[in-house]
C-alpha positions as CSV (number, residue, x, y, z in Angstrom):
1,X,-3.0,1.9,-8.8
2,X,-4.8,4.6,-6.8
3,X,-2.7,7.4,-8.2
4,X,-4.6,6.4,-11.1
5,X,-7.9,7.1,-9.4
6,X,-7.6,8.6,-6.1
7,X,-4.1,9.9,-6.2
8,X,-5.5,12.8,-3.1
9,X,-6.1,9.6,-1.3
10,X,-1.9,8.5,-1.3
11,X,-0.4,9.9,2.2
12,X,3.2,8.8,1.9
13,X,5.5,6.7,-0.7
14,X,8.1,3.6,-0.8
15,X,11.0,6.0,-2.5
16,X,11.2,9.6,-3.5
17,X,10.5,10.2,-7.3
18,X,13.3,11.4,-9.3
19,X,13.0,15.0,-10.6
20,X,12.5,13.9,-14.4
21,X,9.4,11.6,-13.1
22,X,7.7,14.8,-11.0
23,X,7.3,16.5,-14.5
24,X,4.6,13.7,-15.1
25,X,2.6,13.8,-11.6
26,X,0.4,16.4,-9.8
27,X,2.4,18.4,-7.4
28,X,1.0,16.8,-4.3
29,X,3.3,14.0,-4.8
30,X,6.7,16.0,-4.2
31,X,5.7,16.9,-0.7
32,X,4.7,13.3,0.3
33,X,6.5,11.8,2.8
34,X,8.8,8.8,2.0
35,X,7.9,6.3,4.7
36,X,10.1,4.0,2.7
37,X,10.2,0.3,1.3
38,X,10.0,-3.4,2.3
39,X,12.3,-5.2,0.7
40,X,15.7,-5.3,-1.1
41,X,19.0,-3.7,0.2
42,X,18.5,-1.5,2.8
43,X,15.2,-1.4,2.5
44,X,12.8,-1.1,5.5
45,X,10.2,1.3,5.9
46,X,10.1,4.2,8.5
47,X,8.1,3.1,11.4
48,X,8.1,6.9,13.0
49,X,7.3,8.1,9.6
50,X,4.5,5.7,9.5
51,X,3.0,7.0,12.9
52,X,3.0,10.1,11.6
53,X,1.2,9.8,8.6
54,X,-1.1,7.4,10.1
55,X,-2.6,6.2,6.7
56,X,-6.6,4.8,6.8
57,X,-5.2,1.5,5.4
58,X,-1.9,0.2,4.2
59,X,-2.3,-1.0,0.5
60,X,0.4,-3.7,0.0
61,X,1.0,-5.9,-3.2
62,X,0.3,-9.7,-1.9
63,X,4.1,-11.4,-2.4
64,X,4.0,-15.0,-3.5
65,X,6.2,-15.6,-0.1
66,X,4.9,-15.8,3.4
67,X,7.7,-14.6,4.8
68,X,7.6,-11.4,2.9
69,X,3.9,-10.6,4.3
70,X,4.6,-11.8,7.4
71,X,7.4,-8.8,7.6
72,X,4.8,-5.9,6.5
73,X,1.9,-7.7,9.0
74,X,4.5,-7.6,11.6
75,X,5.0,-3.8,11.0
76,X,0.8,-3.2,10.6
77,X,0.5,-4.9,13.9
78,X,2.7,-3.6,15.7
79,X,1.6,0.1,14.5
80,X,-1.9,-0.5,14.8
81,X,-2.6,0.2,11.0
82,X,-5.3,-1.4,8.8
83,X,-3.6,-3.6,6.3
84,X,-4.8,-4.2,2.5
85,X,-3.8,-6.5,0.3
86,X,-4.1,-6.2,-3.3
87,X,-2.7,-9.2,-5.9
88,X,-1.8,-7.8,-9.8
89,X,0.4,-10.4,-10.8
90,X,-1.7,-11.1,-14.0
91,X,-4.7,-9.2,-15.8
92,X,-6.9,-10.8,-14.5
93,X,-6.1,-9.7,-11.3
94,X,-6.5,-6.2,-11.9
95,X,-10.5,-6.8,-11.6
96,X,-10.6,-8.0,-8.1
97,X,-7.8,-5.6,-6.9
98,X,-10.3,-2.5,-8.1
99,X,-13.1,-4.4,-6.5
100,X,-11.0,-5.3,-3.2
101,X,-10.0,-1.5,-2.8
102,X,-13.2,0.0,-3.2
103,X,-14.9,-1.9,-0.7
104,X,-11.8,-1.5,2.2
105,X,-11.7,2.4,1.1
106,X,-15.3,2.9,1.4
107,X,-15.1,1.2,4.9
108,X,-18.0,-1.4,4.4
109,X,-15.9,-3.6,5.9
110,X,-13.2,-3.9,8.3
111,X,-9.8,-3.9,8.1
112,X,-9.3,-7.8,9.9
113,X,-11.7,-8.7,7.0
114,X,-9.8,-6.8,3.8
115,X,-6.4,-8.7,5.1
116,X,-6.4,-12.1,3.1
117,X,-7.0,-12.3,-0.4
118,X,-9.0,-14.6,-2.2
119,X,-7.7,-17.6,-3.0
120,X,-6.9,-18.9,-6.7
121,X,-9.6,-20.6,-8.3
């Protein structure tokens, strides 16, 4: 999602690309750092590598499970790092994400108040 608009704006990534997939992004993305993932086996993202990139705001897809975002506030918290959430489970989704990430990234509001998501109609 902000590849797609702001992609000078990403300062580190979940995995490393694999070489074929670098033929299809700007440059900048091979020197990223790979602060790492959440989930899944052996997943768990670089807390050092984290620090060190000290991002503006951690964008993070809204899981369905507690548990899940309690993990990545846990992290956020503990770091000190703004934490986004975006939801694009379904088109219409995608509207509000947009919306939800231009206001956090343009800093009209905090980060305590980009945290939850609306709820579902």
């Amino acid at each position: 999602m902000l590849y797609a608009i702001a992609p000078d704006l990403i300062a580190g990534l979940n995995y490393a690309f694999h070489p074929a997939e670098l033929d299809y992004l700007i440059p900048a993305m091979a020197t990223l750092p790979v602060v790492g993932g959440w989930f899944g086996q052996g997943r768990a993202p670089n807390q050092e590598t984290l620090l060190e990139v000290r991002p503006d705001i951690m964008l993070v897809w809204k899981w369905k499970t507690s548990a899940m975002n309690e993990k990545i506030e846990q992290v956020a918290d503990r770091l000190k790092l703004p934490l986004v959430y975006i939801c694009i489970d379904r088109l219409e989704d995608w509207g509000r994400a947009w919306h939800s990430w231009a206001v956090c990234s343009s800093k009209k509001i905090g980060p305590i108040n980009c945290r939850p998501m609306p709820t579902e109609p």
